[in-house]
C-alpha positions as CSV (number, residue, x, y, z in Angstrom):
1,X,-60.2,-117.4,-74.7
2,X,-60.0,-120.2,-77.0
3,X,-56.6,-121.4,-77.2
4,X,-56.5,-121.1,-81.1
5,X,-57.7,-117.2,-81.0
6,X,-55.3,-116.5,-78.4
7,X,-52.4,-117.9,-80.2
8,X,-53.2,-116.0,-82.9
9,X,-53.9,-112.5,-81.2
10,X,-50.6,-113.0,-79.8
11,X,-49.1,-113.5,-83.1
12,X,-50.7,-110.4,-84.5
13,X,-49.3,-108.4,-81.8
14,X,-46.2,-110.0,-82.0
15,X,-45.7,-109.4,-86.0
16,X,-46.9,-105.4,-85.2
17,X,-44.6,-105.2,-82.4
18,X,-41.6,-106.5,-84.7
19,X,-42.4,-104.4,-88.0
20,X,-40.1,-102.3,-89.2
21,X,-42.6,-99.5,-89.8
22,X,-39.6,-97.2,-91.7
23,X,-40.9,-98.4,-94.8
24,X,-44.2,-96.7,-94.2
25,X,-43.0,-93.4,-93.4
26,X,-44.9,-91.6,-95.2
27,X,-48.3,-93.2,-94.3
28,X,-49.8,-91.8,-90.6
29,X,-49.1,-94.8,-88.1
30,X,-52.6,-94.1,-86.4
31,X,-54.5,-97.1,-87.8
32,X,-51.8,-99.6,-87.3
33,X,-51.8,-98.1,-83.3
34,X,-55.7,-98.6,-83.1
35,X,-55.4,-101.9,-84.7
36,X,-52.6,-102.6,-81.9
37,X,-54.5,-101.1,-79.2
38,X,-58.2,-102.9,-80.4
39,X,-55.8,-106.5,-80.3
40,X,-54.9,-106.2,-76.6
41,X,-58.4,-104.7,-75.6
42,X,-59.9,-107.6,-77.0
43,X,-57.3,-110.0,-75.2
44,X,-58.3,-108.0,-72.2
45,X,-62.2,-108.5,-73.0
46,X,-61.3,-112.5,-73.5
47,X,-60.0,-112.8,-70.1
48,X,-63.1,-111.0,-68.6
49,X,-65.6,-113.4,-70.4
50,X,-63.8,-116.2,-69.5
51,X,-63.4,-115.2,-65.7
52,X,-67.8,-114.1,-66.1
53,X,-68.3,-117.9,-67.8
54,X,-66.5,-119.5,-64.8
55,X,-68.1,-117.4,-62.2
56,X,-71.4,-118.0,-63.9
57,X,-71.1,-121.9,-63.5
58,X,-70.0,-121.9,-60.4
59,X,-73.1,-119.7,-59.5
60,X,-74.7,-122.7,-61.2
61,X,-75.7,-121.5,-64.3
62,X,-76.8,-123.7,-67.4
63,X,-74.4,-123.9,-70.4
64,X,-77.7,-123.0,-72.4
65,X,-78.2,-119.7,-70.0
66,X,-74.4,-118.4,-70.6
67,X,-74.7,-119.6,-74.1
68,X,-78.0,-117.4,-74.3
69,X,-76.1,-114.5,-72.6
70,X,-73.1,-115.1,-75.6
71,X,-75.5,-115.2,-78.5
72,X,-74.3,-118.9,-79.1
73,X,-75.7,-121.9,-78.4
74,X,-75.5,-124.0,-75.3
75,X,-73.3,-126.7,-77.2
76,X,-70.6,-123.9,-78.4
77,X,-70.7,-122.2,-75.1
78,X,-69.4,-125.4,-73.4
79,X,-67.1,-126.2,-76.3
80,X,-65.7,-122.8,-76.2
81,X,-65.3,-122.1,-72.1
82,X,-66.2,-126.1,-71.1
């Protein structure tokens, strides 16, 4: 994961962990769970690409076949993971 997009997952789940949800009492807490939960399974999902990227060019792969396999271009595939 890019280092900027981690750092700011992490802040996101840092400000949801440290709300003080008493002020929303009366609202159902359900979305701000599944926005919680989507947060870390996308830090998960990160971690998997980037593991996949690293496996994929050290199988050899181009930076224009992964970036293919991304749906960006060779140049922001290696700029991204590189």
């Amino acid at each position: 994961m890019a280092p900027k997009t981690k750092a700011r997952d992490q802040e996101l789940a840092e400000r949801l962990e440290k709300r003080d949800h008493t002020k929303d009492n009366w609202r159902d807490g359900a979305a701000l769970h599944q926005l919680e939960a989507l947060v870390r399974e996308r830090e998960r999902l990160d971690a998997e690409i980037d593991d996949a990227v690293a496996a994929a060019r050290s199988a050899g792969y181009s930076w224009n076949s992964i970036g293919l396999m991304l749906g960006t271009s060779k140049q922001a595939a290696q700029q991204r993971f590189g």
